[in-house]
VEXDOMI-135866 format. One record per atom (N, C-alpha, C, CB): residue number from 0; atom name; y, x, z. Coordinates in pm, whole numbers, plus 50000, padded with zeros to 5 digits. Glycine has a CB too. Example, Ala and Ser with C-alpha at 12.3 -4.5 7.8 and 13.67 -1.06 7.14 Angstrom:
(nudo 0 "N" (49431 51319 50780))
(nudo 0 "CA" (49550 51230 50780))
(nudo 0 "C" (49670 51320 50780))
(nudo 0 "CB" (49553 51131 50905))
(nudo 1 "N" (49775 51285 50708))
(nudo 1 "CA" (49894 51367 50714))
(nudo 1 "C" (50003 51290 50787))
(nudo 1 "CB" (49940 51408 50572))
END
This chain:
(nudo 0 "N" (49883 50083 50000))
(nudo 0 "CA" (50000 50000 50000))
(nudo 0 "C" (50125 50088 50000))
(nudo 0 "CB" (49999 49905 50121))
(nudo 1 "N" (50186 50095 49962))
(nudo 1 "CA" (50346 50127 49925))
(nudo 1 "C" (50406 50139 50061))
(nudo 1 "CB" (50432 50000 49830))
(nudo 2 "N" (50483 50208 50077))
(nudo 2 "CA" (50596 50205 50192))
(nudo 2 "C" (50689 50155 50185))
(nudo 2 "CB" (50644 50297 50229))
(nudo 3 "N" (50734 50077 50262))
(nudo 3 "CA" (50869 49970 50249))
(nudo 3 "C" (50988 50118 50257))
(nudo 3 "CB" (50888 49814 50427))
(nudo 4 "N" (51071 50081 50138))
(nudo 4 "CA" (51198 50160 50133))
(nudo 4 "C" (51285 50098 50156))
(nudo 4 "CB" (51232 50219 50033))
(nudo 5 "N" (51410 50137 50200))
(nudo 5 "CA" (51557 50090 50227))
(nudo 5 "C" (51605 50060 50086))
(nudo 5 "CB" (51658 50207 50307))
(nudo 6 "N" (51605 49943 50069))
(nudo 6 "CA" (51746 49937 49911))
(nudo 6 "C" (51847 49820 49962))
(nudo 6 "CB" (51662 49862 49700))
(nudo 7 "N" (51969 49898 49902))
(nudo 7 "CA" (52063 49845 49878))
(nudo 7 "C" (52119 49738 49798))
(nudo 7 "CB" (52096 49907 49866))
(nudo 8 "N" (52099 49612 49854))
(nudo 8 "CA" (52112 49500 49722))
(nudo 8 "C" (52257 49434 49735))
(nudo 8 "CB" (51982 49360 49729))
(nudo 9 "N" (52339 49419 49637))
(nudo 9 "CA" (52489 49353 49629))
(nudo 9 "C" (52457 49231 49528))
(nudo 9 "CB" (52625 49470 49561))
(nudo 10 "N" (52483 49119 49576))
(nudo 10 "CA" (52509 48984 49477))
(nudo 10 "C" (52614 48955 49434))
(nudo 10 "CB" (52484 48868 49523))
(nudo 11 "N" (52680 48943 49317))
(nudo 11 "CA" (52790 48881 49288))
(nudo 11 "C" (52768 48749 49221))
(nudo 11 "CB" (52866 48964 49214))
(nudo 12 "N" (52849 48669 49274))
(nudo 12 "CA" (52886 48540 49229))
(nudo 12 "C" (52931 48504 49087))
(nudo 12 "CB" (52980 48505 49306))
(nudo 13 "N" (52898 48500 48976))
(nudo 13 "CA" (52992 48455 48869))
(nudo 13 "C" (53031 48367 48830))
(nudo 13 "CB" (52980 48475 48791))
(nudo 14 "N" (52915 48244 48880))
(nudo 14 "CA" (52902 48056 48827))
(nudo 14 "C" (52785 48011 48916))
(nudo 14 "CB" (52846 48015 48624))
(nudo 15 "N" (52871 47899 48938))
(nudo 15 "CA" (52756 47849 49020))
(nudo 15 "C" (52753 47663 48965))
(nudo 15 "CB" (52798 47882 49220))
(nudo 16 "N" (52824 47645 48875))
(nudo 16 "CA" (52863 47506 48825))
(nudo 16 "C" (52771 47472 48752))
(nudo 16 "CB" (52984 47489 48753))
(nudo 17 "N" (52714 47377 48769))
(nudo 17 "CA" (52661 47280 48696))
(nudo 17 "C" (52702 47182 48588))
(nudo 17 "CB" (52627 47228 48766))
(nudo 18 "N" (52610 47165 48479))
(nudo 18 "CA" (52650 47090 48365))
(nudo 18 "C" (52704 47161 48264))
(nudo 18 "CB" (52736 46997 48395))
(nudo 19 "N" (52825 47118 48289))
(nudo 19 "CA" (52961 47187 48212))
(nudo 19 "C" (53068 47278 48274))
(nudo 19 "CB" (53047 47080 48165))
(nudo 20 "N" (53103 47410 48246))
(nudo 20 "CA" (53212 47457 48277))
(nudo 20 "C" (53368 47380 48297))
(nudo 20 "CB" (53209 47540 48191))
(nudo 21 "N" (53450 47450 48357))
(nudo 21 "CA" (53585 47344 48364))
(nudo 21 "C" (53670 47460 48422))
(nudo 21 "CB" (53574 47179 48481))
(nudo 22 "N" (53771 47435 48350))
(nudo 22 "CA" (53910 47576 48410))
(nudo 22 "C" (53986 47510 48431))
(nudo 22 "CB" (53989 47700 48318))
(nudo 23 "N" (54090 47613 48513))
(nudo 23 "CA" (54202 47491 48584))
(nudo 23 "C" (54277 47535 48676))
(nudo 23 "CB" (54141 47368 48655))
(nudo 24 "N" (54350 47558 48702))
(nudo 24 "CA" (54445 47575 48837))
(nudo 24 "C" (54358 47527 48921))
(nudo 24 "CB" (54592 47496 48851))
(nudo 25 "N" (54298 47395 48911))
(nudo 25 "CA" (54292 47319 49073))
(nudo 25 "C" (54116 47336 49079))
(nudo 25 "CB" (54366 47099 49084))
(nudo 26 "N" (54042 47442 48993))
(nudo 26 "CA" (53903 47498 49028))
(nudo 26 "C" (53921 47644 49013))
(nudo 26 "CB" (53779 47442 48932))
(nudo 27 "N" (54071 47689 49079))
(nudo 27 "CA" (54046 47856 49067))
(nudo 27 "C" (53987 47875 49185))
(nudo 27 "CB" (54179 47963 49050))
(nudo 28 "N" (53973 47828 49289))
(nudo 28 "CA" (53926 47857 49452))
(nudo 28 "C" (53788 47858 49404))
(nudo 28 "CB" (53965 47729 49595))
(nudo 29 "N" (53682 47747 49366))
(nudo 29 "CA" (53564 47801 49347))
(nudo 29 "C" (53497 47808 49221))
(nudo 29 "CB" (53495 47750 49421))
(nudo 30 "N" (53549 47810 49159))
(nudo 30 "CA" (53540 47880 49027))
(nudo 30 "C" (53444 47750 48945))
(nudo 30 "CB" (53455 48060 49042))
(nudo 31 "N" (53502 47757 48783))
(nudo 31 "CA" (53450 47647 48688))
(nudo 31 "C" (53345 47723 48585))
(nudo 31 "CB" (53584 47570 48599))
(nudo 32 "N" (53278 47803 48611))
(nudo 32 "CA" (53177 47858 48531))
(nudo 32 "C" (52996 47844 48565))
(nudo 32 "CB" (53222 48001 48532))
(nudo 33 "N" (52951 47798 48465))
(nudo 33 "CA" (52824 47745 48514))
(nudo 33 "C" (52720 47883 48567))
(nudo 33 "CB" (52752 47649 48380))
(nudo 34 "N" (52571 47844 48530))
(nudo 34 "CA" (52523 47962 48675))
(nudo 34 "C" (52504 48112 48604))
(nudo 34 "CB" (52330 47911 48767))
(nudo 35 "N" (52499 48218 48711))
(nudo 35 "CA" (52500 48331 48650))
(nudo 35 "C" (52571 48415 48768))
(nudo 35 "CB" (52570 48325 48507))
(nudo 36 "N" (52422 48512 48816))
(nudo 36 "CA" (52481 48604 48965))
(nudo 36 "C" (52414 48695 48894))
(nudo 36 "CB" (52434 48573 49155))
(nudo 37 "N" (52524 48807 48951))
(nudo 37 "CA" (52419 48970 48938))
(nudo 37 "C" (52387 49029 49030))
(nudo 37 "CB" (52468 49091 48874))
(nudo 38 "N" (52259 49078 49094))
(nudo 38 "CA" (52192 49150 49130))
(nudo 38 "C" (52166 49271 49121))
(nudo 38 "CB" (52138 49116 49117))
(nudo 39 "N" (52227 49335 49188))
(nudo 39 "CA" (52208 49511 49174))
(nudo 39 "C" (52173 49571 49321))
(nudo 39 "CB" (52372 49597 49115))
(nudo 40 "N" (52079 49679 49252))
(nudo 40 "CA" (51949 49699 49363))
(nudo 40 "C" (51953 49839 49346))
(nudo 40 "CB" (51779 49624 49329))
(nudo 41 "N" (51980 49943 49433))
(nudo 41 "CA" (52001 50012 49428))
(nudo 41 "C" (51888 50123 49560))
(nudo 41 "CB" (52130 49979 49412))
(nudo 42 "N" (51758 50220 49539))
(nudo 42 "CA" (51692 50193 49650))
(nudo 42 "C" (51759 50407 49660))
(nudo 42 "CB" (51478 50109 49635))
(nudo 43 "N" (51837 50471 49637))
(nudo 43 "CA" (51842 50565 49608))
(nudo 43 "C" (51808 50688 49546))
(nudo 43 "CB" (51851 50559 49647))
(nudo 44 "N" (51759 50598 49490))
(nudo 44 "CA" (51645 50701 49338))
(nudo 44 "C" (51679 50584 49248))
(nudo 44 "CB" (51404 50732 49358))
(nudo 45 "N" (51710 50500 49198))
(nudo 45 "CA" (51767 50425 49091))
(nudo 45 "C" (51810 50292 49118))
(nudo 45 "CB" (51682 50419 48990))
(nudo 46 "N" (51929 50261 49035))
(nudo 46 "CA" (51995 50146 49046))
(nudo 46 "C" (51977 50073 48929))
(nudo 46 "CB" (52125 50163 49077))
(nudo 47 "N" (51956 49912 48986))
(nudo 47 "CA" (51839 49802 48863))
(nudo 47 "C" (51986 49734 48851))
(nudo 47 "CB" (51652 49662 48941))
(nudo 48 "N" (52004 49615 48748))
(nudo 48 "CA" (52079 49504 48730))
(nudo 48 "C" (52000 49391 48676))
(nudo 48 "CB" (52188 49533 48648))
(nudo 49 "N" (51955 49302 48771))
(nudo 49 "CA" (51882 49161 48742))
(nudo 49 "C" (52035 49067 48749))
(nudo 49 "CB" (51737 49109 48887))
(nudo 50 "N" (52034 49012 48648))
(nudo 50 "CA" (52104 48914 48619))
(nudo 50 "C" (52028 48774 48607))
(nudo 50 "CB" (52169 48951 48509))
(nudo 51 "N" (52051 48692 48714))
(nudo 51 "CA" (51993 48556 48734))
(nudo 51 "C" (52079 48436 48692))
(nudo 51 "CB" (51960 48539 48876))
(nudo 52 "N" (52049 48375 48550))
(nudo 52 "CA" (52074 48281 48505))
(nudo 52 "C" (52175 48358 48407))
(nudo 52 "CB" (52108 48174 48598))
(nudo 53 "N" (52226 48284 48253))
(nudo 53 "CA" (52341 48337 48191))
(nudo 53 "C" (52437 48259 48109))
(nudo 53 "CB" (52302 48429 48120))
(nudo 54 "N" (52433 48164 48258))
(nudo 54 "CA" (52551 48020 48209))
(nudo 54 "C" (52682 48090 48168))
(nudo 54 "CB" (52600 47893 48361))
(nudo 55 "N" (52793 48022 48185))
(nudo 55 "CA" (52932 48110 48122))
(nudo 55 "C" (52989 48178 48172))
(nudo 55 "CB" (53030 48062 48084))
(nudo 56 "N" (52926 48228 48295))
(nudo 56 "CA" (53015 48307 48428))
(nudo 56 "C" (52955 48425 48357))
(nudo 56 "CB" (52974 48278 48631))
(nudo 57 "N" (52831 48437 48250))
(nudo 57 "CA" (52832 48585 48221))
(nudo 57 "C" (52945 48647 48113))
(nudo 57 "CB" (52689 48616 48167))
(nudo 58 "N" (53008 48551 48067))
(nudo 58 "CA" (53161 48606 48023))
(nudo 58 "C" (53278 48685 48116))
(nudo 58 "CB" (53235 48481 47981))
(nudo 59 "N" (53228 48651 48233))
(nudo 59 "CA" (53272 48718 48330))
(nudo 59 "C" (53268 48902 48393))
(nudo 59 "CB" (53220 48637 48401))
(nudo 60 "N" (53159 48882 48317))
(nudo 60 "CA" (53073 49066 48318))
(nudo 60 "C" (53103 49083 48211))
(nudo 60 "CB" (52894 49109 48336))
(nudo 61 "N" (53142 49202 48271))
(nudo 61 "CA" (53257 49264 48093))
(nudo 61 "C" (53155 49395 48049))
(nudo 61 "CB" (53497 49365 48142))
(nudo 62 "N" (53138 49443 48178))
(nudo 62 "CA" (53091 49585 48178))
(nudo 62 "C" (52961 49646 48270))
(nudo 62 "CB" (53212 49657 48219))
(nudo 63 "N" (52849 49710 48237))
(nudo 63 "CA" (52729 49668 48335))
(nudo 63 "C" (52696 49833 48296))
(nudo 63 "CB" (52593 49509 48287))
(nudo 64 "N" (52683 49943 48391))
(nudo 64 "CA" (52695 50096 48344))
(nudo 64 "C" (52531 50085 48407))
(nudo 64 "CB" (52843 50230 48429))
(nudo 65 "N" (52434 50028 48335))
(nudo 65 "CA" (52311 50058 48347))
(nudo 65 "C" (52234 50039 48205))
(nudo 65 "CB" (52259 49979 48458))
(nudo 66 "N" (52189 50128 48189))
(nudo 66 "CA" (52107 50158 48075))
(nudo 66 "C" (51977 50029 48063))
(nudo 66 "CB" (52044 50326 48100))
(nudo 67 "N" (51933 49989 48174))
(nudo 67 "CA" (51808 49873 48161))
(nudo 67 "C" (51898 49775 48227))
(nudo 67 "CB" (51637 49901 48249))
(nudo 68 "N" (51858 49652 48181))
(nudo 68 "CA" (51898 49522 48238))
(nudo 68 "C" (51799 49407 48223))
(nudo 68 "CB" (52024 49482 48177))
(nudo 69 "N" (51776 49379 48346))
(nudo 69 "CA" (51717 49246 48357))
(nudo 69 "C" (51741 49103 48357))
(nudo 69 "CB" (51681 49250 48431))
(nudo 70 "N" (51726 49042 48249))
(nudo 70 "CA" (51767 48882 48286))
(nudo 70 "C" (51644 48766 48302))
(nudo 70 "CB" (51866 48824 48158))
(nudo 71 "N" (51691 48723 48438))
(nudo 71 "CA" (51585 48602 48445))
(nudo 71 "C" (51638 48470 48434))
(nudo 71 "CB" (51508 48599 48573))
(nudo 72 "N" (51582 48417 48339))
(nudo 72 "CA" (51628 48260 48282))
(nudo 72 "C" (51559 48193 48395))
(nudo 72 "CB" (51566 48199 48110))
(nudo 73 "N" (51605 48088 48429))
(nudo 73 "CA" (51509 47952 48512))
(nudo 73 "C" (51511 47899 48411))
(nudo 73 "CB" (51559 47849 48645))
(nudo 74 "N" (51564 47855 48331))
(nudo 74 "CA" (51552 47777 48151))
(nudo 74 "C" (51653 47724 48101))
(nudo 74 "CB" (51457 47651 48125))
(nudo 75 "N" (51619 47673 47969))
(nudo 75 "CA" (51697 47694 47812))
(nudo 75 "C" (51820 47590 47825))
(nudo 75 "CB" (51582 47643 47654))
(nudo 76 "N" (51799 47489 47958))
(nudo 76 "CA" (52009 47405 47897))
(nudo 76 "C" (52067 47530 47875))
(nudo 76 "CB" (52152 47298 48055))
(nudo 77 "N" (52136 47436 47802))
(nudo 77 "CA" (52286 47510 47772))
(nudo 77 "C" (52342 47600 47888))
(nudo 77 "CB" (52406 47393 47747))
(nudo 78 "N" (52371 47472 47998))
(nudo 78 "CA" (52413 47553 48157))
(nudo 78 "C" (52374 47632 48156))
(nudo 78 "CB" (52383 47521 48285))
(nudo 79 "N" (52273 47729 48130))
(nudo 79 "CA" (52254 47839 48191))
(nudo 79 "C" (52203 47948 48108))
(nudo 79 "CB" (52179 47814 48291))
(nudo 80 "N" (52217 47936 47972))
(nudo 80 "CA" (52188 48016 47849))
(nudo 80 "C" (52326 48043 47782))
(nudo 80 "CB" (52085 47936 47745))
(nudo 81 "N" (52452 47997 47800))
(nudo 81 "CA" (52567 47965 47688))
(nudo 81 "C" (52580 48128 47688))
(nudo 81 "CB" (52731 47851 47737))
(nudo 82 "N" (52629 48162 47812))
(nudo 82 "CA" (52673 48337 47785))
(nudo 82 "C" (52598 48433 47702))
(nudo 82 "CB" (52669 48417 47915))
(nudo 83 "N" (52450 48414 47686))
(nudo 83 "CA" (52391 48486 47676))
(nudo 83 "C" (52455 48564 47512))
(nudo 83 "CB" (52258 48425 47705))
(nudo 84 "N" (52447 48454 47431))
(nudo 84 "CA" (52485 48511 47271))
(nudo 84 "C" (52612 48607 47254))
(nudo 84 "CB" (52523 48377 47168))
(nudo 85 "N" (52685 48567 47301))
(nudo 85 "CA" (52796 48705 47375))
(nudo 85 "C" (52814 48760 47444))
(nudo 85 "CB" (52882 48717 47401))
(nudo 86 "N" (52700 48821 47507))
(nudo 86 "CA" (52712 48908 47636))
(nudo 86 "C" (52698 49045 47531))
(nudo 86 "CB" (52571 48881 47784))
(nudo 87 "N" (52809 49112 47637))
(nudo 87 "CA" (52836 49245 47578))
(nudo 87 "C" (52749 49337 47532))
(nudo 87 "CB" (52893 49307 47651))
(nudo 88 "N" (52683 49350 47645))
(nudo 88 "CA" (52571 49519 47629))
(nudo 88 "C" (52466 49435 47523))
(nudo 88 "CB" (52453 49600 47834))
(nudo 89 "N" (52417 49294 47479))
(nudo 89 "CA" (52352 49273 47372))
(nudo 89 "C" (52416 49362 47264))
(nudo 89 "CB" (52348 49132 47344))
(nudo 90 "N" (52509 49405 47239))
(nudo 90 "CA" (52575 49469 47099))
(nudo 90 "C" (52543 49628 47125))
(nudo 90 "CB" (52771 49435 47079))
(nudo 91 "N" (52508 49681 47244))
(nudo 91 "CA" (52525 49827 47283))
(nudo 91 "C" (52390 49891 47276))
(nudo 91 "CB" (52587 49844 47430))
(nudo 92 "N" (52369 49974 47172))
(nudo 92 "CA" (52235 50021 47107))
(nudo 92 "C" (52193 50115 47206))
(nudo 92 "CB" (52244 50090 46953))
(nudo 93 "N" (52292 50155 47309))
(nudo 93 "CA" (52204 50217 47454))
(nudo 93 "C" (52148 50140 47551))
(nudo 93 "CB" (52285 50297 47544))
(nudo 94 "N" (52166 50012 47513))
(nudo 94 "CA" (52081 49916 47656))
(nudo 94 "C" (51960 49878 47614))
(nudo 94 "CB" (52153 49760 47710))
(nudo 95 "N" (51897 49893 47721))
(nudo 95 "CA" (51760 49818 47704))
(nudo 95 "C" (51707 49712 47821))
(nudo 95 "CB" (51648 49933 47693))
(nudo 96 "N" (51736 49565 47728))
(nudo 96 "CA" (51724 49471 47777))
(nudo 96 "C" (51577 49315 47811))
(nudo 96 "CB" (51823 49462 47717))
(nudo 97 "N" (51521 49332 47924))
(nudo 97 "CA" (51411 49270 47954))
(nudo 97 "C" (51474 49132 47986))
(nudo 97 "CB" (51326 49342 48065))
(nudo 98 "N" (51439 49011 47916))
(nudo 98 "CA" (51448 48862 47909))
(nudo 98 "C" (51333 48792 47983))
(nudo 98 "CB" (51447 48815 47760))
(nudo 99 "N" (51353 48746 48085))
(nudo 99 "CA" (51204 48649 48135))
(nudo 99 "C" (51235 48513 48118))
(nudo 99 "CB" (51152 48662 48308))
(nudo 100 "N" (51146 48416 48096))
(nudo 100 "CA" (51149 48318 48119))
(nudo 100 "C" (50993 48228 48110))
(nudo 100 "CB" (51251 48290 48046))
(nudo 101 "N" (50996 48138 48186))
(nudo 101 "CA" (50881 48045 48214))
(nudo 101 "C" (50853 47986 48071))
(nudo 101 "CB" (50917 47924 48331))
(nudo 102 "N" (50681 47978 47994))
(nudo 102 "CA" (50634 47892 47930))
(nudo 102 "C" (50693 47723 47974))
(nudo 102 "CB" (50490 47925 47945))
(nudo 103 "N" (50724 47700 47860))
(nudo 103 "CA" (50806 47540 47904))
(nudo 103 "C" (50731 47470 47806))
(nudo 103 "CB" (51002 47515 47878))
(nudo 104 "N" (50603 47321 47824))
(nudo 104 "CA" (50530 47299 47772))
(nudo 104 "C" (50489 47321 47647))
(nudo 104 "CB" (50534 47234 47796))
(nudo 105 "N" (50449 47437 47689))
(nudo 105 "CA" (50332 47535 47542))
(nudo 105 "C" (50446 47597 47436))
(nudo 105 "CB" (50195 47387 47410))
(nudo 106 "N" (50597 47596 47510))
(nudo 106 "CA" (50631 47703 47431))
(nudo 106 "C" (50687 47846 47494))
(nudo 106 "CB" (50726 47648 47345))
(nudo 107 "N" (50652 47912 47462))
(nudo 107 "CA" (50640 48085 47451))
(nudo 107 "C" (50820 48110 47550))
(nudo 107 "CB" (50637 48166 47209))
(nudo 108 "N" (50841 48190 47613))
(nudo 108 "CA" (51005 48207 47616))
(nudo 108 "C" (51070 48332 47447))
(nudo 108 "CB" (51044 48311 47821))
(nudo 109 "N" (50971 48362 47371))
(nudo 109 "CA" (51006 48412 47292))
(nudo 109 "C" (51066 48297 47187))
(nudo 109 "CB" (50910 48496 47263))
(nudo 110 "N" (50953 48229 47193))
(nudo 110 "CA" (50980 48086 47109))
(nudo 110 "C" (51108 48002 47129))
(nudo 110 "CB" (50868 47983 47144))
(nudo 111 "N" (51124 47967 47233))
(nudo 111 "CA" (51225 47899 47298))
(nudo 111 "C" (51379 47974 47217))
(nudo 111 "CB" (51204 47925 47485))
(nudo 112 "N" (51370 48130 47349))
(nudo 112 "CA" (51539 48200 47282))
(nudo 112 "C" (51573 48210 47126))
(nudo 112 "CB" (51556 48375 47324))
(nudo 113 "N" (51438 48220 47069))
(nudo 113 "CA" (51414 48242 46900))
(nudo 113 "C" (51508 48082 46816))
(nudo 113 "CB" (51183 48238 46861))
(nudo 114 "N" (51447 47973 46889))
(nudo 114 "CA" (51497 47872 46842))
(nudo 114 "C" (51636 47873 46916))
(nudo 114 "CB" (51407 47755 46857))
(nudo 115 "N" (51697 47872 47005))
(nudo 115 "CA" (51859 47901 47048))
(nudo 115 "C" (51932 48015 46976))
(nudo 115 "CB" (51871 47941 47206))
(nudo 116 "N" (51872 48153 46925))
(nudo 116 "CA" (51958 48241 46845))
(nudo 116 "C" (51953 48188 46701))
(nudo 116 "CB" (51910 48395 46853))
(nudo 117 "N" (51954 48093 46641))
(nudo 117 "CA" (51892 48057 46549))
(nudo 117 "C" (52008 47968 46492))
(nudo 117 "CB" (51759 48001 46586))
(nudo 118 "N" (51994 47951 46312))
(nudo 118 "CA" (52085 47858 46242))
(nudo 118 "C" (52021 47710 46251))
(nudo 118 "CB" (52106 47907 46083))
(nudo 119 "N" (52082 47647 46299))
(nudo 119 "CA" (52231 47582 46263))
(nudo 119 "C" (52323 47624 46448))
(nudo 119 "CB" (52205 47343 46213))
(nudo 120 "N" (52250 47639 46538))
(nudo 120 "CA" (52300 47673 46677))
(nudo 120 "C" (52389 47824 46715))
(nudo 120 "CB" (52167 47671 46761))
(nudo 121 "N" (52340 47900 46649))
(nudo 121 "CA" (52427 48038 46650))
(nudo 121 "C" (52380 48085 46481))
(nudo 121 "CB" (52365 48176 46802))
(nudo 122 "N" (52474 48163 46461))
(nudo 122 "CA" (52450 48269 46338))
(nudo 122 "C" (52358 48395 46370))
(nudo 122 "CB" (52596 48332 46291))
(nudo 123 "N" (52321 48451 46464))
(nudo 123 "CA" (52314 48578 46487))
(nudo 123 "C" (52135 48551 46530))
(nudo 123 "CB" (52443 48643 46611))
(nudo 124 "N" (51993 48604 46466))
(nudo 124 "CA" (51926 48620 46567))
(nudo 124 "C" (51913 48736 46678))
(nudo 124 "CB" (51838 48603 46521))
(nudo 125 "N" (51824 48712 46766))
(nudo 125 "CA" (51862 48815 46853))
(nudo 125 "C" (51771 48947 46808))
(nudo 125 "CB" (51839 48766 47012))
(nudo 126 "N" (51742 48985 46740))
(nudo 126 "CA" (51699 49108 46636))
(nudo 126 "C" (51797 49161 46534))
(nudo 126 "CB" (51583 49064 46548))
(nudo 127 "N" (51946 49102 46573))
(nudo 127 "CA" (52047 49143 46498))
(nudo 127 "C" (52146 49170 46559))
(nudo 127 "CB" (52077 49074 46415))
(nudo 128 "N" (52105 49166 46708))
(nudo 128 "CA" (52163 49276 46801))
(nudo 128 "C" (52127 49384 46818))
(nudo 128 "CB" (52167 49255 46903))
(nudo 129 "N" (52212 49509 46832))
(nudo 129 "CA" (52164 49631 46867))
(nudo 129 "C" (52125 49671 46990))
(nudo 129 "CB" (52236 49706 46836))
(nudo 130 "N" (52145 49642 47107))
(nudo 130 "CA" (52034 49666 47223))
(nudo 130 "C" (51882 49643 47159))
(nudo 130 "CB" (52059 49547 47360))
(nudo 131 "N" (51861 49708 47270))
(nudo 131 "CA" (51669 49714 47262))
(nudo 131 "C" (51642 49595 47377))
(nudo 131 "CB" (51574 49912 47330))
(nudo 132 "N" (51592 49460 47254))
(nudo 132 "CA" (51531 49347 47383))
(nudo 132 "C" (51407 49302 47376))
(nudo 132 "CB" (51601 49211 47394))
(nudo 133 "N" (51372 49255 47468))
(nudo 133 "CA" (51262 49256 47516))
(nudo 133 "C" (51236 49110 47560))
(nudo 133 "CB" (51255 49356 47613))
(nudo 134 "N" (51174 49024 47495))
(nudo 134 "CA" (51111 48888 47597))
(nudo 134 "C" (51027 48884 47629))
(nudo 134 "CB" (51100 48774 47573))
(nudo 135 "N" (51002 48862 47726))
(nudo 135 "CA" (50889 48796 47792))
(nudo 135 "C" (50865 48725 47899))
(nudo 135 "CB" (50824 48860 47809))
(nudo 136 "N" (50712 48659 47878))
(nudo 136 "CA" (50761 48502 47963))
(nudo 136 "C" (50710 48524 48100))
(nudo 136 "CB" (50681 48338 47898))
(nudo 137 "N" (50779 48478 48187))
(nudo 137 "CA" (50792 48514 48335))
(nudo 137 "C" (50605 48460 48430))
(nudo 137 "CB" (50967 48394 48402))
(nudo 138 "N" (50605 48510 48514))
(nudo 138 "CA" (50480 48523 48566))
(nudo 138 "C" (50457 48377 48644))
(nudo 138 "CB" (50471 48660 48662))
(nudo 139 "N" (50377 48316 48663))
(nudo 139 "CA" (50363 48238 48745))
(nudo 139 "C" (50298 48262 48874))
(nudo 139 "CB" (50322 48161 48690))
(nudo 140 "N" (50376 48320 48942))
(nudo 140 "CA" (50311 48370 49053))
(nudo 140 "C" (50416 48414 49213))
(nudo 140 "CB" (50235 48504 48982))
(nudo 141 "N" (50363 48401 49276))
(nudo 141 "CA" (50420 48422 49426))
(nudo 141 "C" (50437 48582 49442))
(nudo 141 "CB" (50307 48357 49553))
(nudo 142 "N" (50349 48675 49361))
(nudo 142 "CA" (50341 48826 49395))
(nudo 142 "C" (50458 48896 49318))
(nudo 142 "CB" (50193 48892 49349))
(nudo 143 "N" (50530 48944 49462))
(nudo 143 "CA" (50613 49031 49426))
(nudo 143 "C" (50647 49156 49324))
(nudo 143 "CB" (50616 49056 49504))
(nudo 144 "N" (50520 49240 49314))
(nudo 144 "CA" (50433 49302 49250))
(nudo 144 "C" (50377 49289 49116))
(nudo 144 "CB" (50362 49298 49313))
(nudo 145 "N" (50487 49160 49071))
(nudo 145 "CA" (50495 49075 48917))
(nudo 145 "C" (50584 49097 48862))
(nudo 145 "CB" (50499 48936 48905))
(nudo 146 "N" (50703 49076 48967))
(nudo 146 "CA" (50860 49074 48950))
(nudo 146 "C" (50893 49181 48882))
(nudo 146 "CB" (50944 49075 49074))
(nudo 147 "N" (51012 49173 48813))
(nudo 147 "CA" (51008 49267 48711))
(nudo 147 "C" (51062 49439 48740))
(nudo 147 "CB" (51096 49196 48605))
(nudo 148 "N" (51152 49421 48891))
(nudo 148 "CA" (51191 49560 48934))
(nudo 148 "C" (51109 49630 49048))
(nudo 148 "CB" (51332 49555 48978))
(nudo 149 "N" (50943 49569 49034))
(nudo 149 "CA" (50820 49592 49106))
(nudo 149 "C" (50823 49671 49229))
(nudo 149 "CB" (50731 49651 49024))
(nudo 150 "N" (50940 49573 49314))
(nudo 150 "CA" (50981 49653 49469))
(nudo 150 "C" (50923 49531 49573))
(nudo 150 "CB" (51193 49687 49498))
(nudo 151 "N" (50860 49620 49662))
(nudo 151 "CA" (50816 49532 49784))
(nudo 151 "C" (50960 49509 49869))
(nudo 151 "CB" (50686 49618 49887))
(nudo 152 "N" (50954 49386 49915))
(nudo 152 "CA" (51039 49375 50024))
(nudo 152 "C" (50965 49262 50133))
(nudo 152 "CB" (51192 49329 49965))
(nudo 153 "N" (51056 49300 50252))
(nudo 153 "CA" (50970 49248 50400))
(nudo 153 "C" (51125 49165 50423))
(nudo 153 "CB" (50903 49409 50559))
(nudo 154 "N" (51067 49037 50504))
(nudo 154 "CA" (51168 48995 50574))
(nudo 154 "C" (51199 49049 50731))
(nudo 154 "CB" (51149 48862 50568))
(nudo 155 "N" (51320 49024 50769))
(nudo 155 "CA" (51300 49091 50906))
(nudo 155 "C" (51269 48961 50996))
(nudo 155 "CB" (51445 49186 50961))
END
């Protein structure tokens, strides 16, 4: 068994809105961008970026100075996919980017993003971005040891 290490994890907030986005003077206090937090994990031998969900708050991340990036979809609404087609480091031929998402009755998460990068919904597939990406469909499982930045953690 592995030894539990000390890491350093920071969450940022980007969207936490549901549905539809909304801007405004009177939603600058908690912000009008749907879901989308980053996760950076840092155990002192390397620092990860899991990005959970990539509603429109990932317009919000301008800039991500990690060479791998992780995104985990919970799934394909809009809410929580819109950012994805313009997120930056998709264009940056030094990132290399891992996509998870859950089989959603009998279709693939390759299948799924394939049909969202796709004409008549976007112009661009996502093989016509220059990052290096990667889908694949998320584990069904409770073991940590699945997860994609394959770190044990203990509660206290």
């Amino acid at each position: 068994m592995e030894e539990f290490r000390d890491v350093g994890l920071r969450l940022e907030v980007f969207g936490t809105r549901g549905s539809n986005s909304i801007f405004g003077d009177g939603f600058a206090k908690y912000g009008g961008s749907t879901s989308c937090y980053l996760l950076e994990a840092n155990d002192g031998n390397k620092k990860e970026a899991i990005i959970l969900d990539a509603g429109t708050g990932l317009f919000n991340i301008n800039e991500l100075n990690y060479d791998e990036i992780t995104i985990l979809l919970s799934h394909v609404h809009l809410d929580h996919v819109l950012g994805l087609p313009v997120f930056p480091c998709l264009s940056d031929a030094r990132k290399k980017i891992s996509i998870y998402l859950a089989c959603r009755k009998g279709v693939s998460a390759k299948e799924q993003l394939d049909a969202l990068f796709s004409e008549p919904y976007w112009p661009c597939k996502l093989s016509d971005y220059k990052a290096k990406i990667e889908i694949l469909d998320m584990p069904q499982t409770t073991n940590t040891e699945m997860l994609p930045w394959k770190k044990n953690f203990r509660s206290s």
